[in-house]
C-alpha positions in Angstrom: -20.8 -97.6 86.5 -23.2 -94.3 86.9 -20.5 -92.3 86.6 -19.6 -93.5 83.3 -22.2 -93.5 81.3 -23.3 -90.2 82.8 -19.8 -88.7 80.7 -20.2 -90.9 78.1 -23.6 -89.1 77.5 -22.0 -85.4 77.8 -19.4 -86.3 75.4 -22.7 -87.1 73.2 -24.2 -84.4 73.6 -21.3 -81.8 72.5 -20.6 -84.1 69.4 -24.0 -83.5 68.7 -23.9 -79.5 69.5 -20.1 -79.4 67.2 -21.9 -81.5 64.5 -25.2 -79.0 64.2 -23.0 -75.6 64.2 -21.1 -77.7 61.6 -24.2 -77.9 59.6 -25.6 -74.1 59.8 -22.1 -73.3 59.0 -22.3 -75.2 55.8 -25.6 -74.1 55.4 -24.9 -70.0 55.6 -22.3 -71.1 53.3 -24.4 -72.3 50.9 -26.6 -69.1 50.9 -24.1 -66.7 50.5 -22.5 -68.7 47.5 -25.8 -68.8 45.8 -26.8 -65.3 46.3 -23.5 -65.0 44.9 -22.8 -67.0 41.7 -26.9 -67.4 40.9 -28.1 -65.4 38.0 -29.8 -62.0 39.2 -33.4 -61.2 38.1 -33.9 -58.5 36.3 -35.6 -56.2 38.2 -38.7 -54.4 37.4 -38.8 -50.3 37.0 -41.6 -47.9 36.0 -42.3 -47.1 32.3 -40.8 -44.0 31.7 -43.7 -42.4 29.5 -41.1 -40.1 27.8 -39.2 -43.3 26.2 -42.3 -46.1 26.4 -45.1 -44.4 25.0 -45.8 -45.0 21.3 -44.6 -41.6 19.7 -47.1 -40.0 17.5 -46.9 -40.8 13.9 -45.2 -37.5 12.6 -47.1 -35.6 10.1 -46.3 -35.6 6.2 -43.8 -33.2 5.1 -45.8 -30.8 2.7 -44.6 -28.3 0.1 -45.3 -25.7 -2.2 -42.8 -27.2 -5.2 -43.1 -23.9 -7.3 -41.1 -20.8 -7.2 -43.7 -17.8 -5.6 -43.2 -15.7 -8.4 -44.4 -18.7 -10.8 -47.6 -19.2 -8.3 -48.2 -15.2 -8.5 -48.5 -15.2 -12.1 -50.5 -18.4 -12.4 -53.3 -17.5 -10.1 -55.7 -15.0 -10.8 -57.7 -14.2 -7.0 -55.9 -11.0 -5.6 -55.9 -12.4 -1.9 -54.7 -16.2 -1.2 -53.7 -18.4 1.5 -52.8 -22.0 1.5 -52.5 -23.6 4.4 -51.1 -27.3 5.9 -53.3 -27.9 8.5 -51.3 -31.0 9.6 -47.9 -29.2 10.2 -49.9 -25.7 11.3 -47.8 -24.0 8.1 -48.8 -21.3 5.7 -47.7 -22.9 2.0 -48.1 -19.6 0.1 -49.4 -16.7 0.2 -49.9 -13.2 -1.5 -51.6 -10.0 -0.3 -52.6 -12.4 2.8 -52.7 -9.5 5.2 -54.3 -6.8 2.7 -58.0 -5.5 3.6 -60.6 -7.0 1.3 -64.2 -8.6 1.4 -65.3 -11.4 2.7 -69.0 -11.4 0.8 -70.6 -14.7 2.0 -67.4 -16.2 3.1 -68.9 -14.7 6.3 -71.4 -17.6 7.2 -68.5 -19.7 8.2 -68.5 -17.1 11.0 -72.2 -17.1 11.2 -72.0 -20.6 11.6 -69.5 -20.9 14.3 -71.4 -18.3 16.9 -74.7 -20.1 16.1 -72.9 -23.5 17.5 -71.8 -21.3 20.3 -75.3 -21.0 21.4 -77.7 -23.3 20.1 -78.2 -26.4 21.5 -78.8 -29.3 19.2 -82.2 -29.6 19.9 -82.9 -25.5 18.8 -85.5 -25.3 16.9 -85.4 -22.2 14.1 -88.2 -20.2 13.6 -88.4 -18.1 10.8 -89.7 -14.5 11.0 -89.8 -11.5 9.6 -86.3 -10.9 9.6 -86.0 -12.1 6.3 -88.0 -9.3 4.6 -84.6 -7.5 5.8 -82.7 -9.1 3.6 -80.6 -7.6 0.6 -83.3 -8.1 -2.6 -80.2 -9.5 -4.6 -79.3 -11.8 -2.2 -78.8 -15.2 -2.8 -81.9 -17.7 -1.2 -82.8 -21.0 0.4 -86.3 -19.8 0.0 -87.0 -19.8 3.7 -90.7 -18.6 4.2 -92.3 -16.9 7.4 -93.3 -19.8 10.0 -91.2 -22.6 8.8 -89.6 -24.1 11.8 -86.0 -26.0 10.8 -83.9 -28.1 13.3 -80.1 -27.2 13.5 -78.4 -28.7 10.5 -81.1 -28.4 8.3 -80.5 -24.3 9.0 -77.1 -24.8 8.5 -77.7 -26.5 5.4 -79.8 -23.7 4.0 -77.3 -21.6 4.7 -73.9 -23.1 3.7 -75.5 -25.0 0.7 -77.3 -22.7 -1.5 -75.6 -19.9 0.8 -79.3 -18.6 1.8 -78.7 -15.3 3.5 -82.3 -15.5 4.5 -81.0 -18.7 6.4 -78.2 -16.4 7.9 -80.7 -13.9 9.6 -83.4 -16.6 10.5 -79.8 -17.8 12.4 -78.9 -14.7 13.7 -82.1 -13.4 15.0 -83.1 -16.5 16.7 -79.7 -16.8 18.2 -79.6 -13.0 18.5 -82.4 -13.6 21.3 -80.9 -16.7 23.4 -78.0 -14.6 23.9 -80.3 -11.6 25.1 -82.2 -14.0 26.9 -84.6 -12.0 25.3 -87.4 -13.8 22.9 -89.1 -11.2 22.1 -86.0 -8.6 20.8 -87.1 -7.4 17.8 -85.3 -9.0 14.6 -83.0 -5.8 14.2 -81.8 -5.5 17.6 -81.1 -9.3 17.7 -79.1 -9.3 14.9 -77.2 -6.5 16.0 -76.4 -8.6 19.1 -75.8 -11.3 17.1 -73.0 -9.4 14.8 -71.4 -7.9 18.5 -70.8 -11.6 18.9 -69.0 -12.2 15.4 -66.8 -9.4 16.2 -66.3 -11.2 19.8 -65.6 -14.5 18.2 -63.2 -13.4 15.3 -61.1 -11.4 17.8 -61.0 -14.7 19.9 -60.1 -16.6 17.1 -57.2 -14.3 16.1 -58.9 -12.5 13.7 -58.1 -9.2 14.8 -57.8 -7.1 11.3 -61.5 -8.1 10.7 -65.0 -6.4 11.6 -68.4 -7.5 10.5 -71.7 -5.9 10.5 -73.5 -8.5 9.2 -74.3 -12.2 9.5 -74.7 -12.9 5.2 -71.2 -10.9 4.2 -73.5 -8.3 2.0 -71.3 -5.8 1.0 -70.9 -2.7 3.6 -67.5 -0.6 4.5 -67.5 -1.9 7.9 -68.0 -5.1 6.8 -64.2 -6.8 6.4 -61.5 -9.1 6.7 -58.2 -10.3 5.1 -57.2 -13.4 3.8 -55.5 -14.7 7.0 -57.9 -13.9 9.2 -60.6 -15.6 7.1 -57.9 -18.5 6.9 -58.1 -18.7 11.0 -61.8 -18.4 10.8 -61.8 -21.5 8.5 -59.5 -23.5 10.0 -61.9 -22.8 13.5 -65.0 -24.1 11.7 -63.0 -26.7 9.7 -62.6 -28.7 13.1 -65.9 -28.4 14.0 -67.9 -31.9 13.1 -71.2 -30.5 12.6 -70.1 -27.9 10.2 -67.4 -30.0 8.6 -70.2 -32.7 7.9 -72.7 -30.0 6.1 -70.0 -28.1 3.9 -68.4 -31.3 2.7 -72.4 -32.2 0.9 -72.8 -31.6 -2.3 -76.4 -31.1 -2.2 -79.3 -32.3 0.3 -82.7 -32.8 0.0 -85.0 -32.1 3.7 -88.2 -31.7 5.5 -88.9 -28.7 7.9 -89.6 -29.8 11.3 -92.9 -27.6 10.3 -94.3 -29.9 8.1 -92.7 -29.1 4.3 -91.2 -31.8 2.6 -88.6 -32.4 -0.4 -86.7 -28.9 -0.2 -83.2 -29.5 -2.2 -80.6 -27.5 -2.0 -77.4 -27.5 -4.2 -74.1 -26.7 -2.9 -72.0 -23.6 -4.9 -69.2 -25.1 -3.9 -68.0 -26.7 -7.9 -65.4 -28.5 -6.2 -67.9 -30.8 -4.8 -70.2 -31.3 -7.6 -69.2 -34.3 -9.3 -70.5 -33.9 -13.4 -69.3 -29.9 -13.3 -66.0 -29.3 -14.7 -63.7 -28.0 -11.6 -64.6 -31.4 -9.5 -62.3 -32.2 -7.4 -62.5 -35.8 -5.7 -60.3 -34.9 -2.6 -62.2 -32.0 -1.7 -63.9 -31.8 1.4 -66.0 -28.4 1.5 -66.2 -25.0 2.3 -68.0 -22.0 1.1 -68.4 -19.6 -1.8 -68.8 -15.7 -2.2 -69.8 -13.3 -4.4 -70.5 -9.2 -4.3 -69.4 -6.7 -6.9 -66.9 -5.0 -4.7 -65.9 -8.6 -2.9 -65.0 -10.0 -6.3 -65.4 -13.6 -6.7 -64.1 -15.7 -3.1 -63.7 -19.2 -2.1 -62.9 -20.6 1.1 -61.6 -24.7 0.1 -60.7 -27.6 1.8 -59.2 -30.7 0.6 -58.1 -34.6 1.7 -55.1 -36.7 0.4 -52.8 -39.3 1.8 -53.5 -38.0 5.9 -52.7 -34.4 4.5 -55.8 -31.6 5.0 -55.1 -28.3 2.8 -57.1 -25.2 3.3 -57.3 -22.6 0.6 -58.3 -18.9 1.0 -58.9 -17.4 -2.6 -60.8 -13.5 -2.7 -61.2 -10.9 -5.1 -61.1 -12.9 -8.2 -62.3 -11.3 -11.5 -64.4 -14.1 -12.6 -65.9 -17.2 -11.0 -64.0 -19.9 -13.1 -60.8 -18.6 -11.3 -61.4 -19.1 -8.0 -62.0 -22.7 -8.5 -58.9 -23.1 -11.0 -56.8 -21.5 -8.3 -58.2 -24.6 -5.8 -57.4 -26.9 -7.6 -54.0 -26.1 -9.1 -52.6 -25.1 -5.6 -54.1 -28.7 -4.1 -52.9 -30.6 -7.0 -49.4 -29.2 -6.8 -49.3 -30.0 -3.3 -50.5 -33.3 -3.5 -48.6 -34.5 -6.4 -45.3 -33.3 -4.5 -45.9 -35.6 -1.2 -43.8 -38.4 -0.7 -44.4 -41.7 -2.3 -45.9 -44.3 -0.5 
């Protein structure tokens, strides 16, 4: 009777064992059939950044729609660039790359190196350097001891184009790069036009030399259309002096006490009531000297598209400003419909 029950609880036991391997059979079975026949996920990869990055809106296709013979005869300024500052492409040009003067076209320069070294909080003195000033020059009507903050100096001096302002700017600036504040007014203007000469050859403007920071007329005292284009485009992209030559006209106190000084921009394009406003301009500045002829550095705004005009040695002051605004209106009449 033991012996019995003792086999019939063996043959149990390997029913049991058959019956598990049965199941884990079934079991791996069922894995491997799922990992078949189941639907995959997708599985996850890196952004490429040269296929998932949102691709820059491309820039507006501008053009110059009129024969250059037809634009030759229609302008009257001897020296012209006009520039797509978008698409980094010259629109037209003639004599671009012939010597000329840049008469106060120069402050844009004079501008850009005073940014280079004056901090915002600089205060201006102003000194006897502006009894050295050309007695036909053009005026903010600076007087000795007035103390001016940084834009209200660039104002004077891009606005009513104040060479006064351009040599209070030079000599104080003149001095910080000296590290010298008591260089007389002479030497620290010379230092100060060394840096022009530094800066313009930086900028690309290598067919240029300047020997002064108000573009008075002198021999040595230079530039051609393109390289005043490359000078303009530089201080074009500069906030602080894109803000003051885009003003038609400003009224401000000194930070040495006088009050209500207005100043007026000679810039016509701006000027809303005079007869060459333009409502897309956005700045620039003016010249004038007898052997300089009449100059205009322009910008203007339409549609996303930022033209820059170089116009010098026109015969008459009218001209320059017609020549603005019939190359900007042709332009911007000839851009794609939206």
């Amino acid at each position: 009777m033991g012996k019995t029950v003792y086999h019939r609880r063996r043959r149990v036991r390997r029913q049991l064992l058959v019956l598990i391997g049965i199941a884990v059979v079934a079991l791996l079975l069922s894995v491997i059939l799922l990992a078949v026949f189941l639907p995959k996920k997708p599985v996850d990869t890196p952004a490429d950044p040269a296929t998932d990055d949102p691709q820059p809106t491309p820039a507006v296709t501008v053009t110059m729609p009129l024969p250059q013979s037809f634009v030759d005869d229609n302008t009257t300024s001897k020296y012209i660039v006009l520039y797509d500052v978008n698409n980094d492409a010259v629109l037209y040009s003639k004599q671009a790359d012939t010597k000329c003067y840049p008469a106060s076209m120069t402050k844009l320069l004079t501008a850009i190196v005073t940014l280079k070294y004056a901090k915002e909080d600089t205060v201006f003195t102003v000194g006897d350097e502006i009894r050295l000033i050309d007695p036909e020059s053009s005026r903010a009507y600076l007087r000795i001891g007035n103390r001016l903050d940084l834009q209200t100096l660039l104002e004077a001096m891009l606005l009513p184009s104040g060479n006064d302002a351009a040599y209070v700017a030079a000599t104080n600036v003149g001095r910080i790069i000296a590290n010298n504040s008591n260089l007389s007014a002479k030497d620290a203007i010379a230092m100060f036009c060394r840096e022009m000469n530094t800066t313009a050859a930086e900028l690309g403007a290598t067919q240029s030399h300047f020997a002064n920071p108000d573009g008075i007329h002198n021999v040595n005292h230079y530039t051609t259309a393109s390289d005043m284009l490359r000078i303009a485009k530089y201080a074009y992209a500069q906030p602080t002096i894109a803000a003051v030559i885009r003003e038609a006209q400003v009224t401000r106190g000194f930070l040495s006490g006088e009050s209500g000084v207005t100043w007026y921009n000679t810039n016509y394009l701006l000027r809303t009531g005079t007869r060459y406003y333009f409502d897309s301009a956005t700045g620039m500045k003016t010249g004038h000297t007898d052997q300089a002829g009449y100059c205009l550095a322009a910008s203007a705004e339409k549609d996303g598209v930022t033209l820059i005009a170089i116009l010098m040695g026109g015969e008459n002051s009218d001209g320059r400003f017609e020549d603005a605004r019939g190359l900007f209106t042709v332009c911007f009449d000839a851009l794609p419909k939206q």
